[in-house]
SEDOKOL-92356 format. One record per atom (N, C-alpha, C): x, y, z. Coordinates in steps of 0.2 Angstrom, whole numbers, plus 5000, padded with zeros to 4 digits. Layout:
<nodes>
XYZ
...
</nodes>
This chain:
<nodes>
525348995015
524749035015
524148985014
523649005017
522848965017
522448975011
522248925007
521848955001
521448905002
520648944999
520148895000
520048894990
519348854992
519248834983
518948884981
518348914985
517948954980
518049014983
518649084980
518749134985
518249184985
517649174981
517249234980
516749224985
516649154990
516249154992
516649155002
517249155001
517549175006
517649235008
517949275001
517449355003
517149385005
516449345004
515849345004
515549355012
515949315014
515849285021
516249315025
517049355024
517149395028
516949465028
516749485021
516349555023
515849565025
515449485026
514849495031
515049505038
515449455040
515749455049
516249535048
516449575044
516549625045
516249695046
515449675041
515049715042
514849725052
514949675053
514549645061
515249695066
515849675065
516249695068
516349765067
516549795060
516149865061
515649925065
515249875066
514649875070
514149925065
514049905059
513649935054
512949935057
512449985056
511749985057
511549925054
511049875055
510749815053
511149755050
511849765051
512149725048
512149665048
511949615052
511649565051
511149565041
510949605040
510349595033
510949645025
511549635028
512149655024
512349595019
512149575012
512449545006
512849575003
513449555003
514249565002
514149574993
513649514990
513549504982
514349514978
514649454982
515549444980
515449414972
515549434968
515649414962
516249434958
516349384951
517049374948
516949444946
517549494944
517749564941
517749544936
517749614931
518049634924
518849614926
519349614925
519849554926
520349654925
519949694921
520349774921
520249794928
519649774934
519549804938
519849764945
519949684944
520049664949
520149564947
520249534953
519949454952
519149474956
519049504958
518249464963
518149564964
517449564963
517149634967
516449644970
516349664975
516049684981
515349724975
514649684976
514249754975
513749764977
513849724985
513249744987
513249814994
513749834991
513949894998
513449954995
513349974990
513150034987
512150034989
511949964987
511149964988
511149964998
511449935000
511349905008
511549985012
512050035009
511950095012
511450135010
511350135003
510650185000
510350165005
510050125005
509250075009
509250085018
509950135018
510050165026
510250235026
510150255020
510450325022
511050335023
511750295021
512350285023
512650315018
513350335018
513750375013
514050285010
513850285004
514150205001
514950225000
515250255002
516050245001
516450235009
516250275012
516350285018
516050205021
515450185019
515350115025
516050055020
516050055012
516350015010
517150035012
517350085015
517950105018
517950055027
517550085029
517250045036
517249965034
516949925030
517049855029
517749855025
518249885025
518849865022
519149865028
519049935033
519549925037
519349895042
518949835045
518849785047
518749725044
519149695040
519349625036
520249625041
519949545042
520749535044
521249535043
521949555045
522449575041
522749515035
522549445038
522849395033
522549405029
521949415026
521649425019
522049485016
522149515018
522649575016
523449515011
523449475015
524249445012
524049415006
523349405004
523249384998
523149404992
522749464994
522349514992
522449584992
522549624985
522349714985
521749744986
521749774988
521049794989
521149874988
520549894981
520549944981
519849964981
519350014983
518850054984
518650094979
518150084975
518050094968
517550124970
517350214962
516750224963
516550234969
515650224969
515450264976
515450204981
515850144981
515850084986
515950024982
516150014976
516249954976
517149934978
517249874981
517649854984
518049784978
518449804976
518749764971
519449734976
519549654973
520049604975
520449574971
520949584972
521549584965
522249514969
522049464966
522449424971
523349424970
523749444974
524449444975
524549384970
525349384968
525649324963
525749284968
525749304975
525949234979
525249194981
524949224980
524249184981
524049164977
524249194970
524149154963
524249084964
525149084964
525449014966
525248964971
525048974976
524548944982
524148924980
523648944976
523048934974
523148864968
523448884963
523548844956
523948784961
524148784963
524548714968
524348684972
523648724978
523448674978
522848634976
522348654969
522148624967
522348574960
522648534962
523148504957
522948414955
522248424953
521948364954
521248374953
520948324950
520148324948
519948294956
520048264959
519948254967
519748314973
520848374971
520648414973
520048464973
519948464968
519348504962
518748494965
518648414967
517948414967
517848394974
518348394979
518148414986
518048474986
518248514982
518248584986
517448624983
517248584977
516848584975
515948574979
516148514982
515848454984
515148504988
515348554993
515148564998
514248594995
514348604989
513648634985
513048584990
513248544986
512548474989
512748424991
513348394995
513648355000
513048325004
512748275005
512148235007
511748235004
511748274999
510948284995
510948224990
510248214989
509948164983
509848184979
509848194971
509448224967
509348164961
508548184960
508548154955
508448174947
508748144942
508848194935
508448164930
508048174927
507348154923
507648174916
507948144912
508148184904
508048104901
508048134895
507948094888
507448064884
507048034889
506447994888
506248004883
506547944877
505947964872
505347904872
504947904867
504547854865
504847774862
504747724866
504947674864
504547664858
504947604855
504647564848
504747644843
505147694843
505147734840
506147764840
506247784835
506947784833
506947874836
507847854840
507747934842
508147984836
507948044839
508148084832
508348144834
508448184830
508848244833
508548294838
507948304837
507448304845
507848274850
507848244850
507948194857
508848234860
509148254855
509848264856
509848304861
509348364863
509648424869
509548394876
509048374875
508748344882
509348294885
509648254881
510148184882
510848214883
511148274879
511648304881
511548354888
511148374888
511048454892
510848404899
510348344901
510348314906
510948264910
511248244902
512048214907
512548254910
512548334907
513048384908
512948394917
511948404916
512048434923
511948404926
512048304927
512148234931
512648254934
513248264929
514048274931
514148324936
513948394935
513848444939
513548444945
513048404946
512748414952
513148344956
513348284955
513948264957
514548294960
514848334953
515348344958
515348404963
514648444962
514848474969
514448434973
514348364974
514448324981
513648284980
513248294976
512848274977
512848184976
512248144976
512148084975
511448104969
511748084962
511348084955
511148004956
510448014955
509947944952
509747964943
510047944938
509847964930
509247904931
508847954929
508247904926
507847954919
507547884915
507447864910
506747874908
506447934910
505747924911
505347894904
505347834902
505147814894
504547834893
504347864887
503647834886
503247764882
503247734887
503247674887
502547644888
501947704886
501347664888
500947704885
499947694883
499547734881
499347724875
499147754871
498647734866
499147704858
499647744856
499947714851
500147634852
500347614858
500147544860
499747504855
499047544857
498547484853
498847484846
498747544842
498947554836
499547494835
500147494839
500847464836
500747404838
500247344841
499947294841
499647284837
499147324835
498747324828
499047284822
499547344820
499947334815
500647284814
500747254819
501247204821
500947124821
500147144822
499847064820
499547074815
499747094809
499547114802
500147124796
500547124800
501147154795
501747154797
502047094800
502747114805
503147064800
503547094797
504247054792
504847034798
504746954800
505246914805
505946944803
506146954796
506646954793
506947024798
506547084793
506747134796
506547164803
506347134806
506447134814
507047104816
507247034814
507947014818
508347064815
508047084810
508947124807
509047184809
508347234810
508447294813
507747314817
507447294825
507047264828
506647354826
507147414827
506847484829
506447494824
506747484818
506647514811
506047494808
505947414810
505447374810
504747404814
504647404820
504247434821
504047504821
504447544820
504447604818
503947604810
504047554808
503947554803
503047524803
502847494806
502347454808
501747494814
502047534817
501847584819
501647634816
501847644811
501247704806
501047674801
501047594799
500447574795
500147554799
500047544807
499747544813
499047604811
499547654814
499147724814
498747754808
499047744801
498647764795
498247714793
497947644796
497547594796
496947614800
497047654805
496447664811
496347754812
496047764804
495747844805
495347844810
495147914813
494547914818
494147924816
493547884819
493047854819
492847794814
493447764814
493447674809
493547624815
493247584813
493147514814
493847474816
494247504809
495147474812
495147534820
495247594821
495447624827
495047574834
494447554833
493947524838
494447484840
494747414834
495147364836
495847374839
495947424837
496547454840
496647454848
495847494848
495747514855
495747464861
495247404859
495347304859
495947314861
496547314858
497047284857
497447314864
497247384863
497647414870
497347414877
496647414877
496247354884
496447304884
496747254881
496847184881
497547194885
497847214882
498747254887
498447284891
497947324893
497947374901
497547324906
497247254902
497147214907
497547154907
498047134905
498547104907
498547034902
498447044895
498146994891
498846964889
499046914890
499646874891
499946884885
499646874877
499946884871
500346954871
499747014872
499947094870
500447084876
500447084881
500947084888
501647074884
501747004882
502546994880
502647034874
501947054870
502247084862
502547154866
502047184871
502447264873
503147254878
503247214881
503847184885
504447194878
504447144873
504747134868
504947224864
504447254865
504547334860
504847364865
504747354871
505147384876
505947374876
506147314875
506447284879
507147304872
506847284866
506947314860
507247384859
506947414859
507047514860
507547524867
507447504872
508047524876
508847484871
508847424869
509247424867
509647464859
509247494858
509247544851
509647594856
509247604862
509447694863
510047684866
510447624871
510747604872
511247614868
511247594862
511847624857
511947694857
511547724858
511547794856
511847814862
511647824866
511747844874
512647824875
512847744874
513547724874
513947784869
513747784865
514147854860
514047914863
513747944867
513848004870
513747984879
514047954879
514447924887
513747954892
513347914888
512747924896
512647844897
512347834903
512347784906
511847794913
510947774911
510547794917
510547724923
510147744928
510347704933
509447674933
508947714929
508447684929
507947694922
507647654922
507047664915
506447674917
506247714922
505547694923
504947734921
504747714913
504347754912
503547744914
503147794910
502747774912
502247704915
502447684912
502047604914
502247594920
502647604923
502947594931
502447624934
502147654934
501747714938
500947674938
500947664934
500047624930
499747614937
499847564943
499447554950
499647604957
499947654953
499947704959
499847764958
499347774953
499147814951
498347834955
498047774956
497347774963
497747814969
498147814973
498347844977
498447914975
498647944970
498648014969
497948034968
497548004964
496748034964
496448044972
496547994974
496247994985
496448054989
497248054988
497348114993
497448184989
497348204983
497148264979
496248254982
495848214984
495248244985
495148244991
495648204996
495548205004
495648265006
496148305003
496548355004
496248425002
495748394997
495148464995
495648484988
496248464986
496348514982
495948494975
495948414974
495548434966
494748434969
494648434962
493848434961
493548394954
492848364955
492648354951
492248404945
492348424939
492248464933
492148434927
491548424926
491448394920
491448324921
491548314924
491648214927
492448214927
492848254925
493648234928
493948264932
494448234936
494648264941
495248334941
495048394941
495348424941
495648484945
496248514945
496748534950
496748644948
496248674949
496248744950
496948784952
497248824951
497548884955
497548944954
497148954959
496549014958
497149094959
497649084963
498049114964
498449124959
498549084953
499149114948
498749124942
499049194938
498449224934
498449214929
498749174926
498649104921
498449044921
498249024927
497848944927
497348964933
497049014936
496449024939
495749004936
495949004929
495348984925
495648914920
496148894921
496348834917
496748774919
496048724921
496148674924
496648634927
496948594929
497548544927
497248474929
497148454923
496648374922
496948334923
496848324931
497148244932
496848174932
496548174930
496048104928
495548134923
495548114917
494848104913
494348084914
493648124910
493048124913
493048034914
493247994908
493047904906
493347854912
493947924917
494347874921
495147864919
495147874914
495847844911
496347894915
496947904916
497447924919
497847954913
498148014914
498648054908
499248064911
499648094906
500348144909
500348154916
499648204917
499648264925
499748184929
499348124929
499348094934
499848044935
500148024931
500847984931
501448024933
501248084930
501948144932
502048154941
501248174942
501148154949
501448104954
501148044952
501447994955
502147974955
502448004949
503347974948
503648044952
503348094955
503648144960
503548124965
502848104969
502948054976
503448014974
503247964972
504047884972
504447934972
504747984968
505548004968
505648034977
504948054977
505248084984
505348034991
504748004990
504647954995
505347874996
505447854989
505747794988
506547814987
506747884985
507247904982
507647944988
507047974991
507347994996
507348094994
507348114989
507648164985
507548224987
508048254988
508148324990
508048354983
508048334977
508048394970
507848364968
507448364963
507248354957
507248374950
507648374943
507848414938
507448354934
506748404930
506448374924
506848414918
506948384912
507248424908
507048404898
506448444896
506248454892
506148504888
505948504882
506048554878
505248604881
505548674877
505148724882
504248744879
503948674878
503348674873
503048634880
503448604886
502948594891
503048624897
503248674896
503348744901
502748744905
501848734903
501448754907
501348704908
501348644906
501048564912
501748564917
502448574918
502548574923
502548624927
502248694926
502248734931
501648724935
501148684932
500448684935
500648594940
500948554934
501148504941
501748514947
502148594946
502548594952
502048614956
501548664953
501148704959
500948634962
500548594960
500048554961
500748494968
501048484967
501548444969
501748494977
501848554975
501948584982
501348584986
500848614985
500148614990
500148524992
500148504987
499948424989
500248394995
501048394994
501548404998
501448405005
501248495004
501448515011
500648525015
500148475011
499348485014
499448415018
499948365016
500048295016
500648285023
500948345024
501648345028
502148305025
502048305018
502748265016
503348335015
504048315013
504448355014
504248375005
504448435004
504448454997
505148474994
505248434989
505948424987
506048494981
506548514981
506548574974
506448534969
506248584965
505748574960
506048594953
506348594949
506848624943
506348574936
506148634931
505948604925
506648654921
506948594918
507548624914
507348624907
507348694903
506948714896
507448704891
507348674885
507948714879
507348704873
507848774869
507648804864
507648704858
507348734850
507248694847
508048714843
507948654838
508848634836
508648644825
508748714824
508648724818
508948714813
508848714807
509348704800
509548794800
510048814794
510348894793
509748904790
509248874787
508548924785
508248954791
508348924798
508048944805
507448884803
507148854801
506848804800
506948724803
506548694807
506548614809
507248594807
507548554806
508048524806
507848464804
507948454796
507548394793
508048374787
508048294783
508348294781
508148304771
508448294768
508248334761
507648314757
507348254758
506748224758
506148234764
506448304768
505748304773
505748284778
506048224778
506048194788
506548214791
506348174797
506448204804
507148164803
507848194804
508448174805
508648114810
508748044810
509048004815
509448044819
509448034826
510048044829
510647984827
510747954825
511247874824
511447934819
511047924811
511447964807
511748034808
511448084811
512148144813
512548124815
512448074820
513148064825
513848034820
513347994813
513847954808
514247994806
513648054803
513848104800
514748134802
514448164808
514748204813
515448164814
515448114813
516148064815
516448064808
516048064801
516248054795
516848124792
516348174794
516648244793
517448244797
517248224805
517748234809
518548204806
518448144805
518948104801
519148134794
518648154791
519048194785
519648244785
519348294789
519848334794
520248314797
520348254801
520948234804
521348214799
521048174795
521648134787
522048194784
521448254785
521648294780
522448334784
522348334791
522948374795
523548334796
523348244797
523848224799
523748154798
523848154791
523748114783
524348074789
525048074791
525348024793
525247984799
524647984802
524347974809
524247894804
524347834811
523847764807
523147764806
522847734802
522147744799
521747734808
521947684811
521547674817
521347714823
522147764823
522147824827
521847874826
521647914818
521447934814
520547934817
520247854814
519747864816
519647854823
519847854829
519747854835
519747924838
520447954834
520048044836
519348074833
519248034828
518748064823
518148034829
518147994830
517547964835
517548024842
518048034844
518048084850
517748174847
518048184841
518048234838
517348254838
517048204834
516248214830
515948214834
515848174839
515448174844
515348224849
515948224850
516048294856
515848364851
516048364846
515948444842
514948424843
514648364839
513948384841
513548404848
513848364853
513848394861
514048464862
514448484862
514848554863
514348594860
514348574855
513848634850
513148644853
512748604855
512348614860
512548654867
513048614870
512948644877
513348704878
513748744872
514048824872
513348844871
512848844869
512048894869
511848884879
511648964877
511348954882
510548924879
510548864886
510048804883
509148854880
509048894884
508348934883
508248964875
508848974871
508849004866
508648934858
508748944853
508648884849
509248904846
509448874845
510248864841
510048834834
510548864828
510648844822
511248794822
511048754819
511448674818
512048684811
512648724814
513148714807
513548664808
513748644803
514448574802
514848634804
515148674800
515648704797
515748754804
515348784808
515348804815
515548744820
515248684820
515348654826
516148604824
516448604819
517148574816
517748624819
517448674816
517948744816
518548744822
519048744820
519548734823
519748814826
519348844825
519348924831
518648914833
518448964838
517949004840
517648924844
517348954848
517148904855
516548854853
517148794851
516848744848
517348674853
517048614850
517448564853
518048544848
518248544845
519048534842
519248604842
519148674844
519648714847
520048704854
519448664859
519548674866
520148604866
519848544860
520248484859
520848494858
521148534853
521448534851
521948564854
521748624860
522148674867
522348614869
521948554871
522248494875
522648464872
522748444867
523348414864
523848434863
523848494862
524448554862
524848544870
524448574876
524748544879
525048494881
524548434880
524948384882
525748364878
525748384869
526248404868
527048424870
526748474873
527148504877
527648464883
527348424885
527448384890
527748314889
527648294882
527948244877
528648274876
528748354874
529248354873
529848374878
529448394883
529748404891
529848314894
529748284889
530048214894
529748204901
529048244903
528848234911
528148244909
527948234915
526948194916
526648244919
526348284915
525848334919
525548314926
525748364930
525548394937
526348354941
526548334938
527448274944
527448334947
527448324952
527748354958
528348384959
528848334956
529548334957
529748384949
529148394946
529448444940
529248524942
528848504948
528348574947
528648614955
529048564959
529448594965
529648634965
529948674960
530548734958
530048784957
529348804955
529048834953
528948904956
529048944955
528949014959
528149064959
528149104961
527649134959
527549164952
527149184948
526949204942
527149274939
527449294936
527949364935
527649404928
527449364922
527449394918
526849434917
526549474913
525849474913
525249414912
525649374904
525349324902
525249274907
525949254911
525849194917
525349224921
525349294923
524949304930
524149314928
523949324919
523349314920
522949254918
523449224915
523249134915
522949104923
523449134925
523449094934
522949124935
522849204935
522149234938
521149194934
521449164929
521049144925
520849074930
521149024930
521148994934
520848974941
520849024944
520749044951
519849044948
519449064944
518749054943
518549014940
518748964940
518548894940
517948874943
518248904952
517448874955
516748904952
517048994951
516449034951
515748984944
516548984939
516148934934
515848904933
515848834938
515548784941
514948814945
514848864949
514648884954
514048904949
514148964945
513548974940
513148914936
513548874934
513348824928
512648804935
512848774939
512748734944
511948764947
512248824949
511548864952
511048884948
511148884941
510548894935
510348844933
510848794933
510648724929
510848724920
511348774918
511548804914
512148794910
512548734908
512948694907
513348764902
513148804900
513548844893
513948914898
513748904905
514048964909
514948914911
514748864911
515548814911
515948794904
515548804900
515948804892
516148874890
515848934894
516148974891
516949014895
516848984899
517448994904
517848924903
517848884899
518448824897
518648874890
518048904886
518448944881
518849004882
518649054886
518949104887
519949074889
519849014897
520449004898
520948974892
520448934887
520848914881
521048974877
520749034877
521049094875
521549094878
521849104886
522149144889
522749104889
522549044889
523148974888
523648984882
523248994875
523549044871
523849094868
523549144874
523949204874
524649214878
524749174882
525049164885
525749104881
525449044879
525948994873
526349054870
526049104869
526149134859
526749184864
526449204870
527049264874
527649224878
527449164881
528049154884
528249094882
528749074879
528949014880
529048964884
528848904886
528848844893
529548834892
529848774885
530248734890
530848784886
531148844894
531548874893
532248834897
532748864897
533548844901
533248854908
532948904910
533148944917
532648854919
532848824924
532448794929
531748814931
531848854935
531348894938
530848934934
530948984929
530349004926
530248894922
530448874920
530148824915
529848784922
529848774928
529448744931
528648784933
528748854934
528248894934
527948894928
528048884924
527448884915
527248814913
527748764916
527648694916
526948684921
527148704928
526448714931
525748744930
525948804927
525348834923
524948784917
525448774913
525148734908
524748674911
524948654917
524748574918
524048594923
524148634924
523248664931
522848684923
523048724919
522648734911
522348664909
522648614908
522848544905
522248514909
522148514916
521648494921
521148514922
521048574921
520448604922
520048604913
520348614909
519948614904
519748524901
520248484903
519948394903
519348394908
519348424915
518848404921
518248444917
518448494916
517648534911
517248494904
517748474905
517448444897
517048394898
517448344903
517048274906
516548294910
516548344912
515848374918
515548384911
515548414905
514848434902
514848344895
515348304899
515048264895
515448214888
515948254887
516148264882
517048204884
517148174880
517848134880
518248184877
519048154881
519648204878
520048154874
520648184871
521048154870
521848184872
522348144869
523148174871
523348204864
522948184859
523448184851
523048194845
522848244843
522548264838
522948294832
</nodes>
């Protein structure tokens, strides 16, 4: 029997070419809109039969009777089809296809060929993290760093070629200020010992030195002219803070397994930025207002009256102009077919006004216009719903949650399995803490602001990272005590089709894997894939607790042994899409 990977969009496609064959009125402009069921009413059902008859005057039961009884008979071998209602078309897949399906996706390879076909030749490029150099990152910094690598993974494995980059802010006026304060007050000691901490440090006695309109601000200012014309001292002290801070975040980023392919922040952009000023005025979109150059859209009914200030009246270059310039290079130098910036949702209106600005410019210039994605997330609160700060008022290190987060984790693991060696102990603690800070972000859907609890993201129930962790150890358990290697071929030969209810709705749970993906992926929404690794970890369970694996009978213990290992696979490939390490042994 022929299975493909994503069945909903196979359906999709045959009750189009069936509407045709039918010979439905306009059936060519016929959307099938095959989506996952309620799991009471089916695997996959049909809903776009009831609006596409309204919209002709057609009886919706009778045409969704007409598109069933023109589907091909083989589809029929897979699949029940029952006629719900006034036209919805519901698909209920056979246990033989159950078993076809789970077989042959038996492999993270399998998986991600069948995946692949989303963005197969495309480029895309993924803008997340960037914080402020010569500045310690913090818990701010967390959603953008997890939420941007989840969807690097995702857009990979359905086929793309991911560029991570690092857009730093690595240039502009605190510059001067951090020069300032570094040739006045820089302790060699505590630099070599802790280079961030130190100029973090020396950057707000920078800045609390040069109120505005003082004399120290003027010198400050000196100081950042001297760098924007190439003053050899300030040159290597900013190369130095630069160079400094990536190795800071560098540690952070290794502990939550990100790894960019470029750093290019602002400063890269600095001499191509004249070329964006030239062809915004050759092209008639900006204008001169007030002495700066600015970018109108008279058409959208929020910025018809509110400029987008691409050069200051003085000359100097901002955000709008550098943002500008780093979307040509990505599109020009990278090649890119996508684009995903991803920042918290307080610059919603600078990139709506630089996407618009980006397309007219684009397609006035005949360059090719790449999609355009500003990905948003909510803010990362304490249980008062307040900033998330520590008991003293500041702003939290990202380092120390993460400590935190690993310290807690270990507690808990000493506390379950006090006979584990100390080294193993804390090595799941390492995987545990971090993954549970991770998970806890990307189960929100990102748009919303999430409340930050210890005692929520540990919890060994409800859809967290040591719940999902901990389904994986189980099974792999399982397999320890089976004496055989999840997915062996030669254990899994004897397998038959799925009989119980438990095995049949496990395996049907499975079979929406891609849909998972498929969502996650077309919203840029990483929490529509975590919430289907949880459910399955439900059905994985309801299923352990009903039937038992390693039974006498051969044949059912090869069939639950397979079940378990396609579980086993798909919730490890889910977790490392959004980011997150597994382990065998908790």
């Amino acid at each position: 029997m022929h299975v493909s990977f994503n069945l909903a969009a196979d359906l999709d496609a045959a009750l189009a070419a069936a509407a045709v064959a039918a010979g439905l009125p306009d059936a060519a402009a016929f959307l099938p809109e095959v989506r996952t069921a309620d799991p009471r009413h089916g695997d996959f059902q049909a809903n776009g039969v009831l609006g596409f008859a309204k919209a002709r005057k057609l009886n919706p039961r009778a045409t969704a009777e007409q598109l069933v009884a023109a589907l091909p008979p083989a589809l029929r071998e897979s699949f029940d089809l029952v006629i719900a209602g006034p036209g919805f078309i519901n698909f209920t897949l056979k246990p033989a296809a159950l078993l076809a399906w789970v077989r042959a996706f038996d492999s993270v390879a399998r998986l991600r060929t069948g995946a692949a076909a989303a963005h197969a030749g495309q480029t895309w490029v993924v803008d997340y993290s960037s914080p402020n150099t010569a500045k310690q990152m913090h818990v701010g910094h967390l959603r953008s760093a997890v939420i941007g690598e989840a969807i690097c993974r995702l857009l990979e494995f359905t086929g793309a070629r991911v560029i991570r980059d690092n857009h730093l802010g690595d240039w502009g006026t605190q510059f001067g200020k951090l020069i300032y304060g570094y040739k006045r007050w820089v302790d060699r000691d505590a630099l070599a010992r802790d280079a961030i901490e130190e100029l973090e440090r020396l950057y707000k006695l920078g800045n609390n030195a040069t109120p505005d309109g003082s004399p120290e601000l003027e010198e400050a200012r000196r100081e950042l002219v001297k760098l924007q014309n190439g003053d050899a001292e300030n040159v290597a002290l900013w190369r130095t803070f630069s160079e400094v801070s990536l190795a800071a975040f560098q540690q952070i980023y290794d502990r939550l397994g990100i790894r960019f392919d470029y750093h290019l922040g602002e400063s890269f952009y600095n001499d191509k930025v004249d070329r964006v000023y030239r062809e915004l005025e050759e092209t008639k979109l900006a204008e001169i207002s007030e002495g700066a150059l600015v970018v109108f859209h008279p058409e959208h009914p929020r910025f018809k009256t509110q400029p987008f200030l691409v050069r200051k009246a003085d000359g100097a270059s901002n955000y709008a102009s550098t943002d500008l310039a780093t979307a040509l290079y990505r599109t020009e130098h990278f090649n890119a077919h996508g684009i995903v910036v991803v920042t918290d949702f307080r610059q919603a209106d600078h990139f709506e006004q630089l996407f618009l600005t980006v397309k007219k410019w684009f397609a006035a210039r005949g360059y090719r216009v790449p999609e355009l994605h500003h990905v948003t997330f909510g803010a990362v609160t304490g249980e008062d719903g307040k900033a998330l700060k520590t008991r003293s008022g500041d702003v939290i290190r990202l380092k120390a949650l993460l400590d935190e987060a690993v310290d807690r984790a270990y507690a808990i693991v000493s506390e379950k399995n006090a006979e584990l060696p100390e080294a193993e102990r804390r090595a799941i603690a390492q995987i545990v803490g971090v993954g549970a800070v991770q998970y806890a972000d990307l189960s929100q859907n990102r748009s919303s602001n999430y409340v930050f609890s210890w005692d929520k993201m540990l919890a060994l129930d409800g859809n967290t990272a040591p719940y999902l962790l901990y389904a994986i150890a189980r099974i792999h358990s399982i397999f320890r005590r089976a004496g055989v290697t999840p997915g062996d071929p030669a254990t899994e030969s004897a397998a038959t089709a799925p009989e119980t209810p438990a095995e049949i709705a496990l395996a049907r749970k499975l079979t929406k894997f891609p849909d998972a993906i498929r969502l996650a992926v077309e919203t840029l929404r990483p929490h529509y894939l975590g919430l289907y690794l949880f459910e399955l970890a439900g059905d994985y369970s309801s299923f352990n607790n009903a039937d038992k694996v390693l039974v006498d009978d051969a044949t059912v213990r090869a069939r639950r042994l397979l079940l378990c290992a396609r579980t086993l696979l798909q919730l490890e490939t889910g977790l490392q899409l959004l980011g997150l390490r597994t382990l065998t042994r908790m």
